[in-house]
C-alpha positions in Angstrom: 106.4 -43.5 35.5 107.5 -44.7 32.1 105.3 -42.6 30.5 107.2 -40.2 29.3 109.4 -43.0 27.8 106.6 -44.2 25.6 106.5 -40.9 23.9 110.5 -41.3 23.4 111.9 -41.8 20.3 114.6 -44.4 21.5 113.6 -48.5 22.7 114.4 -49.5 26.1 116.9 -50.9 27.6 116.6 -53.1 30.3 118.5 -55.4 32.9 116.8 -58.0 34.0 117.1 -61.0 36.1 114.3 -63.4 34.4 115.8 -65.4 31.3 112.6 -65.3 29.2 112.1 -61.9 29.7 114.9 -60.8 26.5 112.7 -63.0 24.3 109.6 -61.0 24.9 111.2 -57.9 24.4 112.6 -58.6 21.1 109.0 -60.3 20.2 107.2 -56.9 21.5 109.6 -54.8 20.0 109.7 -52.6 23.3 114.0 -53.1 23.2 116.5 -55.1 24.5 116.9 -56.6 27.9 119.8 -57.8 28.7 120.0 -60.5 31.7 123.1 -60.3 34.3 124.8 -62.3 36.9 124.5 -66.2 37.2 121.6 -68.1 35.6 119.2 -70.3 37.8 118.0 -73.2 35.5 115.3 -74.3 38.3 113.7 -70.7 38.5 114.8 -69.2 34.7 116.4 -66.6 36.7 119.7 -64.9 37.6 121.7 -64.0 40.7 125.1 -62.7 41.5 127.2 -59.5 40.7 125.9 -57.6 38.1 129.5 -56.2 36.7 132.3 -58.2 35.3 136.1 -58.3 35.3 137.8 -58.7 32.6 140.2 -61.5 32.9 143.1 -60.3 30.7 143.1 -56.8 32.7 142.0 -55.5 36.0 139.3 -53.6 33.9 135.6 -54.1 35.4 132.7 -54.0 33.2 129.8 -51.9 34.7 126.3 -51.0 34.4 124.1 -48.0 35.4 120.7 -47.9 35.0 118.0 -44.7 34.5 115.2 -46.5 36.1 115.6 -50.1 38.7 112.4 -51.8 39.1 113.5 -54.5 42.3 111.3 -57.3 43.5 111.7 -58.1 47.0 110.8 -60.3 49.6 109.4 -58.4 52.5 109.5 -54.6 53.5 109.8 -53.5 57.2 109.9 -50.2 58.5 113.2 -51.1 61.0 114.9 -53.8 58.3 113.7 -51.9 55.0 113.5 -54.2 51.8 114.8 -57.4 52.2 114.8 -61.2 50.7 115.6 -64.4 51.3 118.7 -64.8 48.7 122.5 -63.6 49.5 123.4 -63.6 46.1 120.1 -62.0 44.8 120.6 -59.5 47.8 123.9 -58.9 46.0 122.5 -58.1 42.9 119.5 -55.8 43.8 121.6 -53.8 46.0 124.0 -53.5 43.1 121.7 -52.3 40.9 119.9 -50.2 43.5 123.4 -48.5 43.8 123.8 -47.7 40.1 120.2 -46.6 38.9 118.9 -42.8 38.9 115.8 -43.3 39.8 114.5 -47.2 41.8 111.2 -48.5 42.3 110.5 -51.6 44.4 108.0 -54.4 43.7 106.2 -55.4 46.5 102.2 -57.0 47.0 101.1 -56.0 50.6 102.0 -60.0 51.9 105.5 -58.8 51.8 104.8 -55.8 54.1 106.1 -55.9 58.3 108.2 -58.7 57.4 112.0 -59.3 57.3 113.9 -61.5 55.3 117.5 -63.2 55.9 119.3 -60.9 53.4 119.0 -56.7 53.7 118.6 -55.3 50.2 118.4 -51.5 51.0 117.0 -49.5 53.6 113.6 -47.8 52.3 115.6 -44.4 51.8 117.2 -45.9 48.6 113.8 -46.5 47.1 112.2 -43.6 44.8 108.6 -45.2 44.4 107.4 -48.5 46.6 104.7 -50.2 44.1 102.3 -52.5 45.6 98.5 -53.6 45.9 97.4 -52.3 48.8 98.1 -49.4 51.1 101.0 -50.1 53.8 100.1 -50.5 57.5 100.0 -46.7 59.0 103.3 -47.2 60.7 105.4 -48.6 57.5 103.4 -45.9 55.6 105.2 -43.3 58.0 108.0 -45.0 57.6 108.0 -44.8 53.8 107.1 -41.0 53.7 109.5 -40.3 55.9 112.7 -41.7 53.9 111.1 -40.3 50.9 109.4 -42.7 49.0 106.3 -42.2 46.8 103.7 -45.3 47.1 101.7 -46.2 43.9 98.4 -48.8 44.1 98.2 -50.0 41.0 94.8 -51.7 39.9 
């Protein structure tokens, strides 16, 4: 998928929710990411809205995104993609909402099961990328609403 962006001429940009993760980038020279929302000490991560108001003007900060790549909890064929986190619900829906193209994280543990907090249903996904092929009936359920599953290795 990001293929043809290692043949670009320009570094990535990315939005990120793990603290360390800017570090690296700058270290591997891949680009800039730049983390949003509410850091986590405990976890090294963030949480929360991912746009900001200004607080001398009604003005709202935004971001939008050519390509999401969301972690989730579990992914159900009725619930869709869900976790366990309100805030980090928040957040990956946000983001879902204002990227071109999304691909969701998910290791085959995470598949038939619902979490507290909805994230999207499976139709806002683009690509679902995982270990293992999906139980036949969330595999229906994924080609149905569109979305592409890629095994990696």
């Amino acid at each position: 998928m990001l293929d043809r962006h290692e043949a670009g001429t320009r570094p990535l940009t990315t939005d990120c929710d793990a603290l360390q993760q800017p570090k690296r980038n700058e270290k591997d020279r891949r680009g800039r990411a730049y983390p949003t929302g509410t850091g986590r000490t405990i976890t090294q991560t963030t949480t929360g809205p991912i746009s900001m108001r200004l607080a001398s003007s009604d003005h709202e900060i935004d971001v939008h995104a050519e390509f999401a790549f969301i972690g989730v909890g579990a992914v159900s064929a009725t619930s869709g993609f869900t976790t366990s986190n309100l805030g980090d619900a928040a957040m990956m829906a946000a983001m879902i909402a204002r990227s071109a193209r999304v691909a969701i994280l998910a290791d085959s543990t995470k598949f038939g099961n619902d979490l507290f907090a909805e994230v999207a249903p499976l139709e806002a996904a683009d690509y679902l990328i995982t270990n293992a092929e999906p139980p036949a009936p969330l595999a229906a359920a994924l080609k149905a609403a569109g979305v592409e599953v890629l095994i990696g290795e």
